[in-house]
C-alpha positions as CSV (number, residue, x, y, z in Angstrom):
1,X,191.1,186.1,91.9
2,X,194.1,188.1,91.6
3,X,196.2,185.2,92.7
4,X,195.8,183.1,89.8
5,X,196.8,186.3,86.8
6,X,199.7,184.4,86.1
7,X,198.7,181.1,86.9
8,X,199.6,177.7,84.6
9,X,196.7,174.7,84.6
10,X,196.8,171.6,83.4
11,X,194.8,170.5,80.2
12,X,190.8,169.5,80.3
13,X,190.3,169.5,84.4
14,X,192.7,172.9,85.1
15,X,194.4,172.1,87.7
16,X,196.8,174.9,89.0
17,X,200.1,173.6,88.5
18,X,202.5,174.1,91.4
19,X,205.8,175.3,90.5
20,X,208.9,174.1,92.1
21,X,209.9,175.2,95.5
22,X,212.8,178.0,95.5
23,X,216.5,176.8,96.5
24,X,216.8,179.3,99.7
25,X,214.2,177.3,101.8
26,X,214.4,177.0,104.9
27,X,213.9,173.8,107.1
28,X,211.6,173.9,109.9
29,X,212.1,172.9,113.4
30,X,209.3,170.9,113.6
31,X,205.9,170.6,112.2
32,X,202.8,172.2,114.1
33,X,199.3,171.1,113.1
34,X,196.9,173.9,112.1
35,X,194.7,173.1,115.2
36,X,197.9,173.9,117.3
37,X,198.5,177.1,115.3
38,X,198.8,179.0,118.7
39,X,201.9,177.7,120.0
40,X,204.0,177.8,116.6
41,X,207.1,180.2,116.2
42,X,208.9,181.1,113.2
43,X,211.2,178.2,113.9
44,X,207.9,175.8,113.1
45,X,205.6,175.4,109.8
46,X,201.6,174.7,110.0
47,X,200.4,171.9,108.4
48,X,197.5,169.9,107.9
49,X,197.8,166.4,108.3
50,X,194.8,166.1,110.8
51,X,191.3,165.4,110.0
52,X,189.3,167.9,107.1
53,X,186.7,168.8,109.7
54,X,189.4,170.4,112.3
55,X,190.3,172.9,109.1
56,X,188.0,173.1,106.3
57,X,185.0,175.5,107.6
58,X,188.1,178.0,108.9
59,X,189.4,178.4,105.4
60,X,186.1,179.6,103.6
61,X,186.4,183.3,102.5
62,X,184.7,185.0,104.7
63,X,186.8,183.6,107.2
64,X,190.4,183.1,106.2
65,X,191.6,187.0,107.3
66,X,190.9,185.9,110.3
67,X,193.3,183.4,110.7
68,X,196.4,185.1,108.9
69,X,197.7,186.7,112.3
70,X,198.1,183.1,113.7
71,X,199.6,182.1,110.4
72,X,202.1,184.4,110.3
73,X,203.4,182.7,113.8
74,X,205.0,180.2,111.7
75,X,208.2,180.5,109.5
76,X,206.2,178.8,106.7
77,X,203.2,177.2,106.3
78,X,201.6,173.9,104.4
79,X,199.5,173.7,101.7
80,X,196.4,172.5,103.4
81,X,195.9,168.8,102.5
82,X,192.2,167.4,101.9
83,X,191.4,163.6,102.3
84,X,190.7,162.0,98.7
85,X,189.0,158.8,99.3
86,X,189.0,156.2,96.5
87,X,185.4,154.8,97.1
88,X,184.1,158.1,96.8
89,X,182.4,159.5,93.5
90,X,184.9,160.8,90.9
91,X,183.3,164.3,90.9
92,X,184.0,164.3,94.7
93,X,187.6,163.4,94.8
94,X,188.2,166.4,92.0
95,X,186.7,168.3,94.4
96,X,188.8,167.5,97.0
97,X,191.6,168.0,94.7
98,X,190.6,171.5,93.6
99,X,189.8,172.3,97.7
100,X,193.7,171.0,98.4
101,X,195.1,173.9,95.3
102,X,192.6,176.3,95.6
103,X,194.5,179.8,96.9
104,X,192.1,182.0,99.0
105,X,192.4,185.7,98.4
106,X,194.0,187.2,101.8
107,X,194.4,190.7,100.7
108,X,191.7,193.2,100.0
């Protein structure tokens, strides 16, 4: 993935590491959850604090162009944010972790 060229990870699980946020941002209005994408306006930023099923099988791959058009709505947009459950098995809640950081490829 071209994305990650100039990517930093962490040590044994490589993790991307996220770098801190610019100064110029810019507050949103208000939030707008990704299943509400629709109504959003570049006042507003998409997030995803609602359950993983309303999101996840939108954001595989094959799928993801798709969606940019409603994205771009939005003045920004939040990392989407997958449900790590402590009673699940370790392997799964990396998983989750790596589904949360993971950047899909949107260009061609």
């Amino acid at each position: 993935m071209s994305n990650l060229l100039n990517a930093n990870f962490t040590g044994e699980d490589e993790y991307p590491v996220l770098n801190k946020q610019k100064e110029d941002l810019v507050i949103p209005f208000q939030m707008i959850r990704f299943s509400d994408r629709k109504i959003a306006s570049l006042n507003d930023a998409i997030c995803f604090y609602e359950w993983d099923k309303s999101f996840e099988s939108k954001l595989k791959d094959e799928r993801i162009a798709k969606l940019v058009p409603s994205l771009l709505k939005a003045g920004s947009v939040v990392q989407p944010d997958y449900s790590i459950y402590a009673d699940e098995p370790l392997v799964l809640q990396k998983f989750a972790v790596y589904e949360k950081n993971r950047v899909p490829e949107l260009s061609n």
